[in-house]
C-alpha positions as CSV (number, residue, x, y, z in Angstrom):
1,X,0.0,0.0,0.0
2,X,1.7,3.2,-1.0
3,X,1.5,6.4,1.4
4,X,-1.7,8.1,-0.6
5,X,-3.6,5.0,-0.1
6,X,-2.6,4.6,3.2
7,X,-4.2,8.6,4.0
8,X,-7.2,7.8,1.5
9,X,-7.9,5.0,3.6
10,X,-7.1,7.1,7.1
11,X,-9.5,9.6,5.5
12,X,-12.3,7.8,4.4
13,X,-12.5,5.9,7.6
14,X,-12.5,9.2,9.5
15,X,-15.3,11.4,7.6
16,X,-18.6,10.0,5.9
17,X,-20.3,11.2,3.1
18,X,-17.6,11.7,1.5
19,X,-18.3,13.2,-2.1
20,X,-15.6,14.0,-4.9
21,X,-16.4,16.4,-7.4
22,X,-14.3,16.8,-10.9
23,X,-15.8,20.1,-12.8
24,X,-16.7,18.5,-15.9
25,X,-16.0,22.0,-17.8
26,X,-13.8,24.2,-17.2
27,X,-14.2,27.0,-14.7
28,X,-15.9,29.7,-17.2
29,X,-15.8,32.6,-13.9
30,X,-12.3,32.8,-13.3
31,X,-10.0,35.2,-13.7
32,X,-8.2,33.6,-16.9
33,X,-8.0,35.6,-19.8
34,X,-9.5,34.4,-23.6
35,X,-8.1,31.4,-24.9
36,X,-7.4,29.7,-21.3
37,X,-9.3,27.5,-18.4
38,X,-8.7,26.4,-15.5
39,X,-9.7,23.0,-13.6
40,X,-11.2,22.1,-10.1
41,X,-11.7,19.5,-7.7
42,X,-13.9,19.4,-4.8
43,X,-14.0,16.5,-2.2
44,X,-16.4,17.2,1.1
45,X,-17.2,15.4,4.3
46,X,-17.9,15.2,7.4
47,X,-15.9,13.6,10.8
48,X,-17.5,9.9,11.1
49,X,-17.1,11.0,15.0
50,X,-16.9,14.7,15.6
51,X,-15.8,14.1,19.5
52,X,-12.6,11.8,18.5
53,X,-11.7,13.8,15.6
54,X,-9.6,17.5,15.3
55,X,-9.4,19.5,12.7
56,X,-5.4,20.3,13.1
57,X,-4.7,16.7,12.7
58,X,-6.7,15.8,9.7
59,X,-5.0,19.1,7.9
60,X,-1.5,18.2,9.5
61,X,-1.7,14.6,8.0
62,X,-3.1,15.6,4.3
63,X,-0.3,18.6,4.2
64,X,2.5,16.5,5.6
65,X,1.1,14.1,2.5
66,X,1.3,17.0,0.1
67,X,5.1,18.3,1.0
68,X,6.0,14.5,0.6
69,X,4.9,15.1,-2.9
70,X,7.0,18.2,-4.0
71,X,4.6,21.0,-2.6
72,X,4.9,23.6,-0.7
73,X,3.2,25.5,1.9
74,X,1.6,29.0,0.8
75,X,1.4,31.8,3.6
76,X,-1.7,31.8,5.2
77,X,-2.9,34.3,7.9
78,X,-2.3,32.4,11.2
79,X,-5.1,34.1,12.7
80,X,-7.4,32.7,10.3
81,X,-6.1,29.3,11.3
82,X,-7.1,28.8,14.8
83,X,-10.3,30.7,14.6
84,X,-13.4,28.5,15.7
85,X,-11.6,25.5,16.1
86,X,-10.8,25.5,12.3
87,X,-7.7,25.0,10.3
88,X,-6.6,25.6,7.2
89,X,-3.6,25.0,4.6
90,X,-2.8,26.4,1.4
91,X,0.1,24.1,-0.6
92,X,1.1,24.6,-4.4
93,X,3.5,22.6,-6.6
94,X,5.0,24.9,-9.0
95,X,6.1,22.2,-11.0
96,X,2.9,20.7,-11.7
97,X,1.0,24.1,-11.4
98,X,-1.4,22.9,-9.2
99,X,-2.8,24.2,-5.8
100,X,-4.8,22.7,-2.9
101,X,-6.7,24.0,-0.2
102,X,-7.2,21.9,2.9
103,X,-9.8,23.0,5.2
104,X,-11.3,21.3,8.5
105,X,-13.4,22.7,11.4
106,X,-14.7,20.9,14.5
107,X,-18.2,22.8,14.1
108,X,-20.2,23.4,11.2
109,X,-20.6,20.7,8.0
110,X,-19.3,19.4,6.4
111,X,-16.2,19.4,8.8
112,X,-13.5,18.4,5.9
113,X,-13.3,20.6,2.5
114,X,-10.6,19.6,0.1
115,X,-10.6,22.0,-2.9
116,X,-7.8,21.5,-5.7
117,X,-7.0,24.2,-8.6
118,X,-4.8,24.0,-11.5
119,X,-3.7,27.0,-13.0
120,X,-4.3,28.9,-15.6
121,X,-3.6,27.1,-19.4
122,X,-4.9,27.5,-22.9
123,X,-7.9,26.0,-24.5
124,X,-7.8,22.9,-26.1
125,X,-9.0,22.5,-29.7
């Protein structure tokens, strides 16, 4: 089992319902310019059980996970981090010009938000 199995499994025994969402199309709102698109993925959840689980963790793991695959952290506001018992990374590989945004609180659902972004790139055909 390699190391993203082993967190997809950690994961998806940790937070039901999850759901993972490919945009079909690319994003026709974003800030690219004519001639270019850009890409998203969406994967949403909630804790299995809310009491055993923390927020800091689950981000801690996925991120440790990311830097393990050539990303890097992104600065993030630290007090935006701790607020409400939420926390939140930003990482980006350069190389494969892509970003993620991990996002978990304690309170509100769903408690796990994974959002992925490529950047911008030109049109196909």
């Amino acid at each position: 089992m390699s190391d993203g199995d082993a967190v997809a499994t950690w994961i998806e025994a940790r937070v039901t319902g999850l759901t993972k969402e490919r945009a079909d199309g690319p994003d026709r709102n974003s800030s690219c310019g004519p001639n270019l698109q850009r890409r998203f993925y969406i994967a949403k959840g909630s804790f299995a059980d809310p009491s055993k689980e923390n927020p800091l963790s689950l981000v801690g793991i996925l991120t440790g996970e990311l830097l393990g695959r050539g990303y890097h952290d992104e600065v993030v506001d630290n007090l935006d981090l701790w607020e409400d018992h939420t926390s939140v990374a930003v990482l980006v590989n350069p190389e494969a010009r892509l970003t993620f945004i991990l996002f978990a609180r304690a309170d509100s659902t769903p408690n796990v938000v994974i959002i992925g972004k490529t950047e911008c790139y030109p049109r196909a055909g």
